[in-house]
N, CA, C and O of each residue as an XYZ file, in Angstrom:
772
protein
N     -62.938     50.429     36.497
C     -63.064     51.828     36.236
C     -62.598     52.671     37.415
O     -61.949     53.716     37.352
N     -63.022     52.062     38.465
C     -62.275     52.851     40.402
C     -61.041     53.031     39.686
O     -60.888     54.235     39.477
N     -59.878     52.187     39.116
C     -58.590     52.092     39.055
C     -58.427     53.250     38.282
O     -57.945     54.174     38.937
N     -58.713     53.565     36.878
C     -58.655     54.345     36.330
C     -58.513     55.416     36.813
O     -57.577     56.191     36.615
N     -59.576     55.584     37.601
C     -59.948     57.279     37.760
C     -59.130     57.679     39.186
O     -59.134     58.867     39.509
N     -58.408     56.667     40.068
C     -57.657     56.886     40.689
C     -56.120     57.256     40.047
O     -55.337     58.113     40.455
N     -55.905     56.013     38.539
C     -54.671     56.787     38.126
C     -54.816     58.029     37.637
O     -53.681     58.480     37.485
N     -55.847     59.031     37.224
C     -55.562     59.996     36.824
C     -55.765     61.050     37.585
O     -55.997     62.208     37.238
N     -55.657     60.543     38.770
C     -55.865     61.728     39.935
C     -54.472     62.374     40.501
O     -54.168     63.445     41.028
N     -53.493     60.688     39.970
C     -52.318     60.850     40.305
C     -51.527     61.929     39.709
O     -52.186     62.469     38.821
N     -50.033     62.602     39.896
C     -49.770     63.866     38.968
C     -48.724     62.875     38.077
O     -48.461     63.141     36.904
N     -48.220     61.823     38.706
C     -47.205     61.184     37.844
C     -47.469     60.418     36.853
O     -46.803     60.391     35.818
N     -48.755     59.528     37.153
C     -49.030     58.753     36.090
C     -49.838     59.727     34.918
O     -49.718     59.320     33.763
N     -50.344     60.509     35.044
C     -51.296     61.485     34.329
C     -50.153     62.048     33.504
O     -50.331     62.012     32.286
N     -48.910     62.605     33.983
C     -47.869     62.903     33.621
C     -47.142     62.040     32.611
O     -46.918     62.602     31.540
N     -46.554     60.257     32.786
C     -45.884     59.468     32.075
C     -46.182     59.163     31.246
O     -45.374     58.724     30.428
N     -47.562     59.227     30.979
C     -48.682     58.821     30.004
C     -47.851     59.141     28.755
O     -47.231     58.302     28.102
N     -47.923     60.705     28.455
C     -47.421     61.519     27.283
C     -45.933     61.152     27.052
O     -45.423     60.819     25.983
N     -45.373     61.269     28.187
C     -43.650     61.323     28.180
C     -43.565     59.386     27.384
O     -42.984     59.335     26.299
N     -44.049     58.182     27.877
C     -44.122     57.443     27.040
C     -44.293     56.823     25.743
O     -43.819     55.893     25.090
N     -45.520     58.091     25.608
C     -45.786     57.811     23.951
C     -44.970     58.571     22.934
O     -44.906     58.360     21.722
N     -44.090     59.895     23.963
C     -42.888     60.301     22.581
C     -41.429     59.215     23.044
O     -40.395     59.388     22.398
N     -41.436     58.834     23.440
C     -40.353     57.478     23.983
C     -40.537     56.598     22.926
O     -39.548     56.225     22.295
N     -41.634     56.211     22.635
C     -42.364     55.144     21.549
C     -41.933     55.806     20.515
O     -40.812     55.504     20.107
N     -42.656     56.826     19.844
C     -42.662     57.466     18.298
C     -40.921     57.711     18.158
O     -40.318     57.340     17.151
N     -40.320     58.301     19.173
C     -38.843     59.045     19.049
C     -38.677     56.872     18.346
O     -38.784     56.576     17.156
N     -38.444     55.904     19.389
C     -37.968     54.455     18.564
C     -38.778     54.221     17.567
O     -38.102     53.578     16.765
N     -39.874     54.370     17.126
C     -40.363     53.815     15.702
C     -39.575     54.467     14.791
O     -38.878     53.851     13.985
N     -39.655     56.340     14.886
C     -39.071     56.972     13.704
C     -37.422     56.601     13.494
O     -36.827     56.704     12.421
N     -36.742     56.078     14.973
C     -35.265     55.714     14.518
C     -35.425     54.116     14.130
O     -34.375     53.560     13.810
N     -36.934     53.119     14.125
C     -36.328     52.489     13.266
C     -36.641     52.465     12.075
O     -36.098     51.666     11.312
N     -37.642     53.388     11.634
C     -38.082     53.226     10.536
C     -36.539     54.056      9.149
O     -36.644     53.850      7.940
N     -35.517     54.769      9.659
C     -34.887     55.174      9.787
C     -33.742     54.125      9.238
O     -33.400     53.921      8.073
N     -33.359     53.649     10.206
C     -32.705     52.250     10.607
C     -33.241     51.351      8.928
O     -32.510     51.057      7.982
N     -34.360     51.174      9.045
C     -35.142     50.341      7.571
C     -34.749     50.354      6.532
O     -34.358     49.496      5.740
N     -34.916     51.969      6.524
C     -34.876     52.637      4.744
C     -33.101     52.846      4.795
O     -32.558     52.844      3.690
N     -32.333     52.996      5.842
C     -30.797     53.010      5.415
C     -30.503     51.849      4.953
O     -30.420     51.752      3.728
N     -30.226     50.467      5.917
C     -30.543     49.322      5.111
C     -30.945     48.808      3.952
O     -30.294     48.073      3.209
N     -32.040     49.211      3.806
C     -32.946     49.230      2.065
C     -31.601     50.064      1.444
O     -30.782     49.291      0.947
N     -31.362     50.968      1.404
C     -30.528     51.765      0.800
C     -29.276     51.093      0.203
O     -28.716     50.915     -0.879
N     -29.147     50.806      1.581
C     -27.325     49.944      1.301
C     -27.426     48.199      0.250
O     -26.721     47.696     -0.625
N     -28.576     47.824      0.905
C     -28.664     47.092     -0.129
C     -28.686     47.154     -1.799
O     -28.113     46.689     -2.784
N     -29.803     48.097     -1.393
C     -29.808     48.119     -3.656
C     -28.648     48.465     -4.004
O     -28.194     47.887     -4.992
N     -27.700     49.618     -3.250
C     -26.221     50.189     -4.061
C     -25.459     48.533     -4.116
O     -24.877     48.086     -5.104
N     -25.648     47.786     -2.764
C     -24.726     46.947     -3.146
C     -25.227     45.991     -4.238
O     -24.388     45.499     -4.992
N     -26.396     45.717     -4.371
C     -26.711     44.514     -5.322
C     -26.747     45.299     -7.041
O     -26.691     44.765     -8.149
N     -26.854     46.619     -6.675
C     -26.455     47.106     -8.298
C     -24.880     46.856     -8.205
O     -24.440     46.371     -9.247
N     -24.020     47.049     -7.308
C     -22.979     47.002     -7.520
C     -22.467     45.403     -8.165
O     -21.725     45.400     -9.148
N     -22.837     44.315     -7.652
C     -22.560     43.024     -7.703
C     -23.376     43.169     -8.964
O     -22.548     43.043     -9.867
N     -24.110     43.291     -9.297
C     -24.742     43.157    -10.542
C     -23.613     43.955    -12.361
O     -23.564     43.533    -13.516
N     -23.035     45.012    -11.765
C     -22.052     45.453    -12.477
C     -20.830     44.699    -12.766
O     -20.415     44.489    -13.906
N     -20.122     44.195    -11.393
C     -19.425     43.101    -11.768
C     -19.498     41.856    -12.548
O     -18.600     41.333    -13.208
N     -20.763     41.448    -12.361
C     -21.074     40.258    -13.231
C     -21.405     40.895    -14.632
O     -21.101     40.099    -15.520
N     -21.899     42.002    -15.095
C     -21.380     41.972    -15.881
C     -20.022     41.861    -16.977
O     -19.677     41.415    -18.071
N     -19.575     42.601    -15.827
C     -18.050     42.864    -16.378
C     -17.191     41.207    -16.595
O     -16.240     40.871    -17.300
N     -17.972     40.531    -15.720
C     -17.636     38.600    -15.877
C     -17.849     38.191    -16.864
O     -17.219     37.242    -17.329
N     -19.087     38.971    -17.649
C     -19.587     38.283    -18.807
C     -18.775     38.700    -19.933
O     -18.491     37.957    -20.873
N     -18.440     39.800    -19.827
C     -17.578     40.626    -20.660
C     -16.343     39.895    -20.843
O     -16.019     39.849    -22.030
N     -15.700     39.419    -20.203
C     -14.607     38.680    -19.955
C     -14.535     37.450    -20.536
O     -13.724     37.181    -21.422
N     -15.214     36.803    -20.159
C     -15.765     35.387    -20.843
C     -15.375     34.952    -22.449
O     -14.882     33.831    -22.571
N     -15.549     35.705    -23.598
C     -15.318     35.196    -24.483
C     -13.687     35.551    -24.314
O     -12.936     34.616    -24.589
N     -13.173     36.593    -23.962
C     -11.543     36.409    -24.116
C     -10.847     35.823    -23.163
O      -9.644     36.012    -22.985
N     -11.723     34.910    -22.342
C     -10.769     33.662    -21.594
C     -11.359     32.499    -22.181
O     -10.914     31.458    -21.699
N     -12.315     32.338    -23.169
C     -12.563     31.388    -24.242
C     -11.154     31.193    -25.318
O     -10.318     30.289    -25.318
N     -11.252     32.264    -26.098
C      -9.892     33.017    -26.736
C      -9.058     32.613    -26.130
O      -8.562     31.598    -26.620
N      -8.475     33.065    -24.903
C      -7.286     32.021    -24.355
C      -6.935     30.647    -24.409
O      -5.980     30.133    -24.992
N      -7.868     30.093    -23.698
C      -8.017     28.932    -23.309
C      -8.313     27.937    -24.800
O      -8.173     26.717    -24.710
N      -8.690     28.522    -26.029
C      -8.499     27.828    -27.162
C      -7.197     28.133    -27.511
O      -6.712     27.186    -28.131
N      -6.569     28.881    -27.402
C      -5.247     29.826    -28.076
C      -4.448     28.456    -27.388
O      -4.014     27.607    -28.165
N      -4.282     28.287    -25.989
C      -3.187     27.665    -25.269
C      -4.099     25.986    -25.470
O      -3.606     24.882    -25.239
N      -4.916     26.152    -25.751
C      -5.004     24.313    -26.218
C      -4.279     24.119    -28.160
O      -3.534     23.176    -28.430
N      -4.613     24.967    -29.030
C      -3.762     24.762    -30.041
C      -2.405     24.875    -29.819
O      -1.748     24.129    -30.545
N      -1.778     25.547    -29.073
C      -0.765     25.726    -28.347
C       0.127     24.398    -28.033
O       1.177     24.170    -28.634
N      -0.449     23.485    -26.951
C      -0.365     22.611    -26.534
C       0.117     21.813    -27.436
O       1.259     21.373    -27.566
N      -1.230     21.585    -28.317
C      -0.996     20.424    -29.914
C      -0.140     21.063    -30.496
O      -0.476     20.664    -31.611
N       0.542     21.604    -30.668
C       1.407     22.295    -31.523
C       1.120     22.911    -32.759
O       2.002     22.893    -33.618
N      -0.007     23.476    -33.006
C      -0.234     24.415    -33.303
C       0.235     26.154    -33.024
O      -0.212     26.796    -32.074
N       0.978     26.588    -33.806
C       1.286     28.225    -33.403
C       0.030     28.944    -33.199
O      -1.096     28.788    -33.671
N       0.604     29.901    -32.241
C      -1.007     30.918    -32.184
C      -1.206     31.538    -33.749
O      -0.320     31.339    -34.580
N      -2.503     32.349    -34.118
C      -2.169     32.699    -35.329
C      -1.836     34.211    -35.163
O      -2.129     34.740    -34.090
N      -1.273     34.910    -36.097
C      -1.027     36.595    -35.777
C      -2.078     37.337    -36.076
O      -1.893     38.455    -36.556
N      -3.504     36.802    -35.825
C      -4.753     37.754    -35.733
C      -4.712     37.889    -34.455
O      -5.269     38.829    -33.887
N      -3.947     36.829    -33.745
C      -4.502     36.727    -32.333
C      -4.173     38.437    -31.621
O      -3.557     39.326    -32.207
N      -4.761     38.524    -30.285
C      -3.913     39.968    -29.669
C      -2.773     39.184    -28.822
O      -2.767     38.030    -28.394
N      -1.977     40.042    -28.749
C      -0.768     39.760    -28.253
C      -0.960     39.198    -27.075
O      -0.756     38.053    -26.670
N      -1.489     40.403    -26.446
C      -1.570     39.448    -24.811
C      -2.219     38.044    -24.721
O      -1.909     37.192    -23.888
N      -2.913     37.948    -25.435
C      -3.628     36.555    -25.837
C      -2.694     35.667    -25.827
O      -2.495     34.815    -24.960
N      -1.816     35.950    -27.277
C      -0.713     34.963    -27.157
C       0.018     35.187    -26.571
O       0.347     35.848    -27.556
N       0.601     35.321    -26.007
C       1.557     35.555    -24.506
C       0.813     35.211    -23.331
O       1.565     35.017    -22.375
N      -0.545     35.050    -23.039
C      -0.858     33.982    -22.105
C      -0.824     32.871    -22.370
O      -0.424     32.075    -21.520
N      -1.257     32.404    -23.724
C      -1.807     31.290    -24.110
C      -0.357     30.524    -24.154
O      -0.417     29.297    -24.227
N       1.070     31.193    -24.114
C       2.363     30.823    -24.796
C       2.697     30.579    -22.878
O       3.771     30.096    -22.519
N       2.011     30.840    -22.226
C       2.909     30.454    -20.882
C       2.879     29.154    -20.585
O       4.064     28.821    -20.618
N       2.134     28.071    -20.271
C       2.079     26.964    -20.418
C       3.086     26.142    -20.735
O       3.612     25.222    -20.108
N       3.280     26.595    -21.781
C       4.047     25.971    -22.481
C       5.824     26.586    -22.295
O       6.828     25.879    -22.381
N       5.787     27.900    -22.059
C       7.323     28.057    -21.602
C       7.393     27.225    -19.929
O       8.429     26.688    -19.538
N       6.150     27.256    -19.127
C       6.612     26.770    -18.076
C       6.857     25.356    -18.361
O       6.886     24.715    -17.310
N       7.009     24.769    -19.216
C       7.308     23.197    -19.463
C       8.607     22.917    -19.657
O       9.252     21.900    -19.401
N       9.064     24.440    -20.375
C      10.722     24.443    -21.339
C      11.495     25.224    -20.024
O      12.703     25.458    -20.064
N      10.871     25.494    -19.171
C      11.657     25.937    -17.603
C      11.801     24.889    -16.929
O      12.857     24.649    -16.343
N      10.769     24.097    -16.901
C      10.751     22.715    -15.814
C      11.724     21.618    -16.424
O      12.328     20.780    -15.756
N      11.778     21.765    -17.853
C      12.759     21.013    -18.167
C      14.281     21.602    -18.098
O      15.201     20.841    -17.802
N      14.462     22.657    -18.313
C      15.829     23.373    -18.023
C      16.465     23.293    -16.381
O      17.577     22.988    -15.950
N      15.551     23.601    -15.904
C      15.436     23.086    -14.214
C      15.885     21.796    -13.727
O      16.723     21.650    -12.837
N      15.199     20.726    -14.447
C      15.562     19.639    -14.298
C      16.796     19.355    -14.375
O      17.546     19.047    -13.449
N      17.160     19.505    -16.082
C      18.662     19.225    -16.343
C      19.424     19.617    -15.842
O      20.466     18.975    -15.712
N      19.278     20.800    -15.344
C      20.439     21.681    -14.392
C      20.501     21.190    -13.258
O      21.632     20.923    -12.851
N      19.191     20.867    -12.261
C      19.459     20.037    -10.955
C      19.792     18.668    -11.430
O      19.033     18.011    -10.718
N      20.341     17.928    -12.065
C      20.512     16.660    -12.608
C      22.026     16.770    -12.389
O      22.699     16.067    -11.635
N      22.613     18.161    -13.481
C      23.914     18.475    -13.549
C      24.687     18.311    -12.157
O      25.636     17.576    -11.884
N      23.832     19.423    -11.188
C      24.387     19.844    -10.125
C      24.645     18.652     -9.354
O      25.820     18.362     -9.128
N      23.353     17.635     -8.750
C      23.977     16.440     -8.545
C      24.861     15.601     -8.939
O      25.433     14.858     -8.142
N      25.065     15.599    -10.028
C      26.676     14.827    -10.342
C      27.907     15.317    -10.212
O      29.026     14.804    -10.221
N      27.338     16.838    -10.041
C      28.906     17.579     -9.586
C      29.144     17.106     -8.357
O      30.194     16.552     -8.031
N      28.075     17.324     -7.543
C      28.045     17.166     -5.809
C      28.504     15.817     -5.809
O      29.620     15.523     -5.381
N      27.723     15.003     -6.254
C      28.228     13.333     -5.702
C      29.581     13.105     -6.410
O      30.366     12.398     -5.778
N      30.068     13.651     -7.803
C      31.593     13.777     -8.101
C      32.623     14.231     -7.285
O      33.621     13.514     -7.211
N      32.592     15.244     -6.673
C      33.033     16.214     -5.645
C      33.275     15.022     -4.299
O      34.363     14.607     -3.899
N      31.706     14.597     -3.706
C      32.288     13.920     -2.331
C      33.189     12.428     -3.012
O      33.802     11.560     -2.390
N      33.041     12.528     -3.984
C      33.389     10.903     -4.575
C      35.061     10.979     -4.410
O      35.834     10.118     -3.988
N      35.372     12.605     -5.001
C      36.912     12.824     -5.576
C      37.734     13.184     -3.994
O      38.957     13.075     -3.903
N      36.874     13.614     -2.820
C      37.179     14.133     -1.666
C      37.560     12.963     -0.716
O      38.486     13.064      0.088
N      36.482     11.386     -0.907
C      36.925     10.872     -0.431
C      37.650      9.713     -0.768
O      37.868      8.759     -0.022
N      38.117      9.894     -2.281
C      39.319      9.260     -2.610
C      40.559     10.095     -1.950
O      41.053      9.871     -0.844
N      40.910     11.001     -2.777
C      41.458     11.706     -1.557
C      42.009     11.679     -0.260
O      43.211     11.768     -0.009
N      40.852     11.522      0.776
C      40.954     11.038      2.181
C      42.001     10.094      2.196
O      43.174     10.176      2.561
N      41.198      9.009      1.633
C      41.538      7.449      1.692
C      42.941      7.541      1.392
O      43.823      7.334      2.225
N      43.225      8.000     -0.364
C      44.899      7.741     -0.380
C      45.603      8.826      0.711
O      46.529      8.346      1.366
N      45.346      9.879      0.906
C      45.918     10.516      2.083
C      46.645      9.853      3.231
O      47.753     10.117      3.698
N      45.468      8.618      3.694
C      45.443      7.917      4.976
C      46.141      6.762      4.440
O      46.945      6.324      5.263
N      46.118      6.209      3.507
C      46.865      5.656      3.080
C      47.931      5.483      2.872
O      48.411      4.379      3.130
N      49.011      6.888      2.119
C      50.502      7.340      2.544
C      50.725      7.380      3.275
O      51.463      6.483      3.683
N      50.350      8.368      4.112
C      50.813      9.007      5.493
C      50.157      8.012      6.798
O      50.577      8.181      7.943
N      49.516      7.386      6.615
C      49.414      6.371      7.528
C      49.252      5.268      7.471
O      48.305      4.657      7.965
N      50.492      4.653      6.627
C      50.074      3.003      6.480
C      50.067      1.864      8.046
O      50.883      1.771      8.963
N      49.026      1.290      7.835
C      48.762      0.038      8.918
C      47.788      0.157      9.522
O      47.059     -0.813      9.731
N      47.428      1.732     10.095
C      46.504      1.832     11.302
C      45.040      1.638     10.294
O      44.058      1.376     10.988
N      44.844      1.698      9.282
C      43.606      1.224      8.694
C      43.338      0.201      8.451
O      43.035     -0.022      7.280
N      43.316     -1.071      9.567
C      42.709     -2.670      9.927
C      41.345     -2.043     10.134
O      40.845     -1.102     10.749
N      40.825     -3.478      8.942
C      39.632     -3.318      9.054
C      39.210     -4.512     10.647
O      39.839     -5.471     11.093
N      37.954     -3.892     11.089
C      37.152     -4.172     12.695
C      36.959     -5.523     12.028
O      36.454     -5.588     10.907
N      37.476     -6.952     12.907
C      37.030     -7.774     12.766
C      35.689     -7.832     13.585
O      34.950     -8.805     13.432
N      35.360     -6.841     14.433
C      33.901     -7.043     15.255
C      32.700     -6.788     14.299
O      31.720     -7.448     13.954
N      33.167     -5.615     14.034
C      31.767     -5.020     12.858
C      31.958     -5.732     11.169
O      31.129     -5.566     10.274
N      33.109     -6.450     11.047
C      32.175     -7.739      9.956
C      31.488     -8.906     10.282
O      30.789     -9.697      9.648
N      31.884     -8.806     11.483
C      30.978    -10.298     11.766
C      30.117     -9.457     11.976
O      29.324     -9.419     11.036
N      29.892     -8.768     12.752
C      28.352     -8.151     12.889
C      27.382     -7.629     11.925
O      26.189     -7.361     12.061
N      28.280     -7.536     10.777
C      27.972     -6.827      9.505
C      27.279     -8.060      8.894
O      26.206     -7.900      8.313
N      27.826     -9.258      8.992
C      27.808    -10.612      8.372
C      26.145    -11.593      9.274
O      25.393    -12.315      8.620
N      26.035    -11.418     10.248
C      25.064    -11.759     11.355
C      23.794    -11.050     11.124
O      22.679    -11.544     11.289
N      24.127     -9.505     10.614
C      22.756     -8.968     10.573
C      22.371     -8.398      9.500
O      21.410     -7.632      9.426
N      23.233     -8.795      8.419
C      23.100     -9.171      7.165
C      23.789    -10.280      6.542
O      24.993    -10.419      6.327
N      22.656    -11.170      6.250
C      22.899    -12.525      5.933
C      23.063    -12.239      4.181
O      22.507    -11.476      3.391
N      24.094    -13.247      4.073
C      24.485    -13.431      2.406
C      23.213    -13.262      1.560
O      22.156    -13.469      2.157
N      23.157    -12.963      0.430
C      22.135    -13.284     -0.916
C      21.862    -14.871     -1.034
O      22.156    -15.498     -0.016
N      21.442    -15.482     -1.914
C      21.919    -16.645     -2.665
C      22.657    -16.186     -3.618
O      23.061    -17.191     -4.202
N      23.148    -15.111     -4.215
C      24.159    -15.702     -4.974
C      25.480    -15.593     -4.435
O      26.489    -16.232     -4.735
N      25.321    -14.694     -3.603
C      27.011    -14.700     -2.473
C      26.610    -16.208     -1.984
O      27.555    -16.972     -2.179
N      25.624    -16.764     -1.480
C      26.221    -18.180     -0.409
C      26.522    -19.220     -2.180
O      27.278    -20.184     -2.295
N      25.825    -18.714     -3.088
C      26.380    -19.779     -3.935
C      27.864    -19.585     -4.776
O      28.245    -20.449     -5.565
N      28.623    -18.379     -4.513
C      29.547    -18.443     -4.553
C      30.474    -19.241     -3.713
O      31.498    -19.910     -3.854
N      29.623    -18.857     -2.736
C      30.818    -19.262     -1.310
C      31.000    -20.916     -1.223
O      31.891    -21.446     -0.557
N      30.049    -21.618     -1.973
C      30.100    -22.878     -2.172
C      30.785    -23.335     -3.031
O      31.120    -24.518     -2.967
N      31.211    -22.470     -4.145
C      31.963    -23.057     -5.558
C      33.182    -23.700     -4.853
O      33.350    -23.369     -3.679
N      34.053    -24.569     -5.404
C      35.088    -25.066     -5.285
C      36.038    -24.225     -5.771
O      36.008    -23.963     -6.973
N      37.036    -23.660     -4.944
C      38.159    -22.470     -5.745
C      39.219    -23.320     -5.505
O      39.619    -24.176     -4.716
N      39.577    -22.586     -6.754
C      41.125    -23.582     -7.616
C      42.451    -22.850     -6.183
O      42.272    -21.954     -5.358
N      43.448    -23.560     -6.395
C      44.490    -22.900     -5.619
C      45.091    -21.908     -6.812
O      44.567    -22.078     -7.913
N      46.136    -20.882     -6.728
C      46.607    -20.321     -7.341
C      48.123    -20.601     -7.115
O      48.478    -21.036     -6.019
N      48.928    -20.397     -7.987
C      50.286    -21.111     -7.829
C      51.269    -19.906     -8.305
O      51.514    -19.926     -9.511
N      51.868    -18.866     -7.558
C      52.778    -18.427     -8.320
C      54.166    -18.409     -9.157
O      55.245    -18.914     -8.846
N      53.892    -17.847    -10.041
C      55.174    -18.394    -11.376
C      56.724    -18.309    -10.420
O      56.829    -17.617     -9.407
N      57.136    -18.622    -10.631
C      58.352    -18.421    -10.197
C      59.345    -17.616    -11.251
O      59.277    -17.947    -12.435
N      60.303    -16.526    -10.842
C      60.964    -15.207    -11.409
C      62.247    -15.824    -11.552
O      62.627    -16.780    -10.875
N      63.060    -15.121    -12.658
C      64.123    -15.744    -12.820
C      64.529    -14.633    -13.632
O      64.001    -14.250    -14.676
N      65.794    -14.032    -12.879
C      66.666    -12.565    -13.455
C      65.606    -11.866    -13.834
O      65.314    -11.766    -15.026
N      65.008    -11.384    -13.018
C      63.971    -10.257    -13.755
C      63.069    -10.421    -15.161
O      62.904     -9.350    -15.745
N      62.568    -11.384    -15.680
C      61.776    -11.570    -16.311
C      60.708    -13.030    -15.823
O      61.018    -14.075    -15.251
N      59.796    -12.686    -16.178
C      58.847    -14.213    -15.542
C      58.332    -14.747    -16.831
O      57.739    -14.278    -17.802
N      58.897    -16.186    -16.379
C      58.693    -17.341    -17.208
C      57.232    -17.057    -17.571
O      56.390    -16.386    -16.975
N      57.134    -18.059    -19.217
C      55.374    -18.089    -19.709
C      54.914    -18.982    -18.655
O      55.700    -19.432    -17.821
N      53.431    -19.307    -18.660
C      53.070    -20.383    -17.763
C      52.719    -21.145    -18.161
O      52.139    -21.049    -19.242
N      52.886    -22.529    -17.428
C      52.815    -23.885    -17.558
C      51.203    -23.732    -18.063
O      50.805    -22.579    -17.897
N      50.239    -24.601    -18.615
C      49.591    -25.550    -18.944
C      48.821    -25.596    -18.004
O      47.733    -25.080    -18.263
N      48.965    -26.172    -16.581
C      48.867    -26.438    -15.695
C      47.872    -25.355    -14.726
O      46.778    -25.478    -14.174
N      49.053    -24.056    -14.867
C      49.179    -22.998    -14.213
C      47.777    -21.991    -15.011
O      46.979    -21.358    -14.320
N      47.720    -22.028    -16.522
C      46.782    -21.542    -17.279
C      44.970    -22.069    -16.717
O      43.989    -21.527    -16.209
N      45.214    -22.884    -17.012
C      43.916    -23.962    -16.450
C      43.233    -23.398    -14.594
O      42.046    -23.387    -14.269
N      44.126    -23.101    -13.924
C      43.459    -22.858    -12.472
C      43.215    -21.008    -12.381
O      43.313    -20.285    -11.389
N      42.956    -20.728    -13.466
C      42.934    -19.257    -14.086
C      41.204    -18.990    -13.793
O      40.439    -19.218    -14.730
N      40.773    -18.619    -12.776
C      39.146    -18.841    -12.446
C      39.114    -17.273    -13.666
O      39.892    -16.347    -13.897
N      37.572    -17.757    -14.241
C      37.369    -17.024    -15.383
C      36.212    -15.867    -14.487
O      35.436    -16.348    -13.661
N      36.224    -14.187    -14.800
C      35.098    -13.427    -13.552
C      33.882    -13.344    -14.370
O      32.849    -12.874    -13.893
């Protein structure tokens, strides 16, 4: 009790006393403040979310409606003309995107055979080019067939070719510009492909 009655002898503490307790009330009333805005913002928003879901529900049977529309669709069933349009015209996309993916296809199908026709015809081309105009210098690398041959080894049916016994071949002999029929002989060493 000494303590007491010494703080209120003081002018400052006798003084802070008051100045504290509107310090206090001034923060309760800003949060009580603070509370009820909150409270506020909530209900607008949860009526709001609550409006939307309705509007979900609302929706619902005509994405039922769809979604049956584009499964008869599918089976090949036509939509029927009760349907609403936009109905069928969603329900009809599905199914054009199938008759695109196939048009797509065929067309990139096309285009590749042009392309691989094209390098096919370019490097025939080449070849007889290099061919006229430069006969000889195109010896093939005896290095890179053996190497070709070493690090790719035959099939079995290339090494069982390579085993067959091959006939000799005998050419006819010409006489004034026409060539004799062939011998008998000559018919017979005729390896069949």
């Amino acid at each position: 009790m000494a303590y007491l009655a010494q703080a209120t002898d003081t002018p400052f503490l006798s003084s802070a006393g008051p100045i504290a307790a509107i310090i206090i009330c001034f923060y309760a009333v800003l949060l009580i403040i603070l509370i009820l805005a909150l409270g506020i913002v909530s209900v607008l928003l949860f009526r709001w979310v609550n409006k939307q879901a309705d509007l979900i529900k609302l929706l619902r049977p005509t994405v039922d409606t769809v979604n049956k529309t584009t499964e008869a669709i599918q089976r090949g069933v036509p939509a029927s003309e009760n349907e609403n349009q936009i109905i069928r015209t969603i329900a009809q996309g599905p199914e054009r995107l199938k008759t695109i993916d196939h048009q797509v296809d065929e067309l990139s199908d096309r285009v590749v055979g042009y392309a691989i026709e094209f390098r096919a015809r370019t490097l025939q081309v080449q070849t007889i080019a290099q061919a006229f105009f430069l006969p000889g210098l195109k010896q093939p690398d005896v290095a890179k067939v053996a190497e070709n041959l070493t690090s790719n080894p035959p099939t079995t049916s290339e090494a069982v070719k390579e085993q067959m016994p091959k006939f000799p071949l005998t050419p006819l002999p010409k006489t004034n510009g026409r060539e004799p029929a062939a011998s008998a002989i000559q018919r017979s060493n005729v390896s069949s492909r």
